[in-house]
VEXROBA-949297 format. One record per residue (C-alpha): residue number from 1; residue in three letters; chain; z, y, x. Coordinates in Angstrom, 2 decimals, padded with zeros to 5 digits. Last residue first. Layout:
% VEXROBA-949297
{rec NUM, "ALA", "A", {Z, Y, X}}
...
***
This chain:
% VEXROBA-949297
{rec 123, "UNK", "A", {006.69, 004.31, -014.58}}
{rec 122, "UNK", "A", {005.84, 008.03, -014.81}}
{rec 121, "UNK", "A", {006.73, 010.47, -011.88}}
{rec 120, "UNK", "A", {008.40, 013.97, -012.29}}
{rec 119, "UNK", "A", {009.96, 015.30, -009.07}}
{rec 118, "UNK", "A", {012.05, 018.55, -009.10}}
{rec 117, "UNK", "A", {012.65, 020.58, -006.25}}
{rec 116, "UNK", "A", {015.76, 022.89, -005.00}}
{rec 115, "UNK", "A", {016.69, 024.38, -001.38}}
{rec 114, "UNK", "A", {013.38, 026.61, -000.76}}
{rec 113, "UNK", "A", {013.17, 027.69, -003.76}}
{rec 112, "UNK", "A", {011.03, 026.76, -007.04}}
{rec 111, "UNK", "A", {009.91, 023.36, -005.68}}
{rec 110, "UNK", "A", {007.83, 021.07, -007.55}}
{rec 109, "UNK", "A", {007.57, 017.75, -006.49}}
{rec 108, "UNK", "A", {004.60, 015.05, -008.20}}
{rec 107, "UNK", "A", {005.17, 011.66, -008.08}}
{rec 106, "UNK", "A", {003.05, 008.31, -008.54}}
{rec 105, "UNK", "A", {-000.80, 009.03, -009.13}}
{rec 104, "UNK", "A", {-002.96, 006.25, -009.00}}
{rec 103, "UNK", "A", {-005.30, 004.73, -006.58}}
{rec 102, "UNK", "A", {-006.77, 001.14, -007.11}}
{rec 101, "UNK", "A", {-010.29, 002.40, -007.90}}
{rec 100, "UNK", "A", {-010.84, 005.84, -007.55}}
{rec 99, "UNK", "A", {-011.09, 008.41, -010.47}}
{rec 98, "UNK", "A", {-007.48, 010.77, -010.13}}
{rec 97, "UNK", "A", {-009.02, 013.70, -012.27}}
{rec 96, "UNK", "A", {-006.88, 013.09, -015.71}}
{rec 95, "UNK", "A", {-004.08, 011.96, -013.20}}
{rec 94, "UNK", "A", {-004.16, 015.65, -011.63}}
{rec 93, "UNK", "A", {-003.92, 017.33, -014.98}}
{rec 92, "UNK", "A", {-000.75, 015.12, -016.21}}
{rec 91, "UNK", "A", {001.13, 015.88, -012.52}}
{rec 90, "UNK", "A", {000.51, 018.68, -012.87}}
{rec 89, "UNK", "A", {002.18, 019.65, -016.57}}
{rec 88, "UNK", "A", {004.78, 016.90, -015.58}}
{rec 87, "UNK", "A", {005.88, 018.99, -012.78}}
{rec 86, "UNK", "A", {005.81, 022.54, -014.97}}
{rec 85, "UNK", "A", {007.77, 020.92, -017.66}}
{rec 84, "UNK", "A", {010.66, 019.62, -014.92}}
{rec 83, "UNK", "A", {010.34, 022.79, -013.07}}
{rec 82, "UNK", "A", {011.33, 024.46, -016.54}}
{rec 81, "UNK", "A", {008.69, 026.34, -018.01}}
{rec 80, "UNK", "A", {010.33, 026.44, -021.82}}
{rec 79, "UNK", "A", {008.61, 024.83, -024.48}}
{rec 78, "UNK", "A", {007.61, 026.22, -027.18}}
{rec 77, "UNK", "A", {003.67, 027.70, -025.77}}
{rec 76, "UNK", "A", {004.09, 026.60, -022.44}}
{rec 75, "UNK", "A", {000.33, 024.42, -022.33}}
{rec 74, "UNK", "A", {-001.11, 027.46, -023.81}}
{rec 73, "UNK", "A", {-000.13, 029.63, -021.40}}
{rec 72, "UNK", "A", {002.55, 032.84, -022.05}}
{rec 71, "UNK", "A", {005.53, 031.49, -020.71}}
{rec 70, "UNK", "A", {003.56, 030.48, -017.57}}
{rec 69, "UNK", "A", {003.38, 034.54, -016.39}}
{rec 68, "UNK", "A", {000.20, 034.33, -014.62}}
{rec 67, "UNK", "A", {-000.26, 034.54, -010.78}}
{rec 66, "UNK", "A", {-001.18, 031.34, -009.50}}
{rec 65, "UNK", "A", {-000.95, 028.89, -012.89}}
{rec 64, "UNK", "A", {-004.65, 027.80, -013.87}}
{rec 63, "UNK", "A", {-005.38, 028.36, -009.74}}
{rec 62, "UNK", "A", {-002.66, 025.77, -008.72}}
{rec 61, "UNK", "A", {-004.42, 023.67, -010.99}}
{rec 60, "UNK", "A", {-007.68, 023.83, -009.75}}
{rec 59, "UNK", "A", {-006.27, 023.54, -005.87}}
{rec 58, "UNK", "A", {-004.85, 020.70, -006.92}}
{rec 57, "UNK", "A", {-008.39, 018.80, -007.71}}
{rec 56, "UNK", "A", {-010.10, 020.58, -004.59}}
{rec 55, "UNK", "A", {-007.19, 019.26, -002.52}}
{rec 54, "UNK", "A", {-007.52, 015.62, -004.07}}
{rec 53, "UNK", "A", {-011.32, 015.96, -003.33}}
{rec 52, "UNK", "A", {-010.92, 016.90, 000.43}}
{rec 51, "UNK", "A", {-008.22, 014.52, 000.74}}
{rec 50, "UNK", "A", {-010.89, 012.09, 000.12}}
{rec 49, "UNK", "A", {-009.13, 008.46, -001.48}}
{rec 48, "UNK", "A", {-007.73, 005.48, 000.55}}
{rec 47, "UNK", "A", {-010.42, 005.27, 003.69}}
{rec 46, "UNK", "A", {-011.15, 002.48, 006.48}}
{rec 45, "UNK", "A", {-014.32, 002.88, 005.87}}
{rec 44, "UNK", "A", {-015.31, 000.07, 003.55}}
{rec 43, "UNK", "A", {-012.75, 001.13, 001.26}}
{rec 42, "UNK", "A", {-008.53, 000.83, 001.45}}
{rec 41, "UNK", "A", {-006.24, -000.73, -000.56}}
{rec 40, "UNK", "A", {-003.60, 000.00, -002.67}}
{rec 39, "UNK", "A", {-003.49, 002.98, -002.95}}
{rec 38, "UNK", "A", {-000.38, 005.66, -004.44}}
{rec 37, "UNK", "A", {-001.21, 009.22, -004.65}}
{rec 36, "UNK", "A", {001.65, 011.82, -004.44}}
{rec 35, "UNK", "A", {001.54, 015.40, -005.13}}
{rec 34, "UNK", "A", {003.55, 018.28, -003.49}}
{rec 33, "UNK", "A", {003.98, 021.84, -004.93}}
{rec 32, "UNK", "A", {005.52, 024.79, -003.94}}
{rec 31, "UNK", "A", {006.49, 027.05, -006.10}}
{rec 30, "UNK", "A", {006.81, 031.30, -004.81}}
{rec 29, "UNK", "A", {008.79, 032.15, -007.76}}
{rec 28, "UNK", "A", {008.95, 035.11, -010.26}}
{rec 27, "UNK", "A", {011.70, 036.38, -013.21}}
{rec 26, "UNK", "A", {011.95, 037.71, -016.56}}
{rec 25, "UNK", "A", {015.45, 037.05, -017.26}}
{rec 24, "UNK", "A", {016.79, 034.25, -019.16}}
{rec 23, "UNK", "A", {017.05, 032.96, -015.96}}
{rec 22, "UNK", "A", {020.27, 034.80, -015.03}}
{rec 21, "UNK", "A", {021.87, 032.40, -016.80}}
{rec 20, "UNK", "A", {022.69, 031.69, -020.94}}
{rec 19, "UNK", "A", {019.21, 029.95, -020.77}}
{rec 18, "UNK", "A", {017.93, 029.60, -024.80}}
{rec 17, "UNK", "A", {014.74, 031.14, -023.15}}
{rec 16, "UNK", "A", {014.16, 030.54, -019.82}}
{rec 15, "UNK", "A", {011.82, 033.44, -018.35}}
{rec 14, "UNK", "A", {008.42, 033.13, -016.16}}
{rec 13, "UNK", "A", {006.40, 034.58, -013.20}}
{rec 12, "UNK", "A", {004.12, 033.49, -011.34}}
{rec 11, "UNK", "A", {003.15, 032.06, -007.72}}
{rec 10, "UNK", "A", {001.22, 029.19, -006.17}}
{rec 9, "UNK", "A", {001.47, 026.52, -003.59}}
{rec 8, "UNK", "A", {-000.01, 023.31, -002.46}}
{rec 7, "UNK", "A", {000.79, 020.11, -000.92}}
{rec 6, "UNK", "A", {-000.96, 016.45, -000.87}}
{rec 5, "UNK", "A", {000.53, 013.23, -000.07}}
{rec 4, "UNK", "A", {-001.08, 010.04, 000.24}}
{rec 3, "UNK", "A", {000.98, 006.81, -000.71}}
{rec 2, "UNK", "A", {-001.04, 003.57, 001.54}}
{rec 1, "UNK", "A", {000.00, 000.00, 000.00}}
***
């Protein structure tokens, strides 16, 4: 088994409602976002899945978030971005684009500081 790992960033803005913290606040992050393919095997190459293609993939998400205020995206509309609603968010986009045989996504890590992540993974 072979687990690539991919990482990206982006920035925006959001606001927790129902939070009685600070969060309730209209506030920005700098996230930072790691994905994780699992393999199984690998082609006739030697090769798992192109990171070029997995980066192009992520890099389309990171651009449907950088720099928009997530409470007001379709995909936020009633629920709260939370890390744990913004990792399952990715992590649901980049399995609708993960097309190689015997590679699936496993984990995605969201970080919204430099000392606190969330990972969302499916079983």
């Amino acid at each position: 088994m072979y687990k690539l790992n991919v990482t990206s960033d982006f920035s925006s803005a959001h606001k927790l409602d129902g939070y009685e913290g600070l969060c309730k606040n209209l506030h920005g992050h700098n996230w930072k976002v790691r994905i994780g393919i699992m393999c199984e095997k690998v082609d006739n190459i030697g090769m798992t899945i192109d990171f070029g293609e997995v980066k192009k993939n992520l890099k389309e998400i990171m651009m449907m978030l950088d720099h928009t205020y997530l409470n007001e995206l379709d995909h936020f509309k009633g629920i709260n971005p939370t890390s744990e609603n913004i990792a399952k968010f990715i992590y649901k986009e980049m399995k609708k684009r993960i097309e190689v045989p015997f590679c699936k996504m496993t984990d995605v890590e969201v970080w919204e500081s430099d000392i606190t992540s969330m990972v969302y993974f499916e079983d």
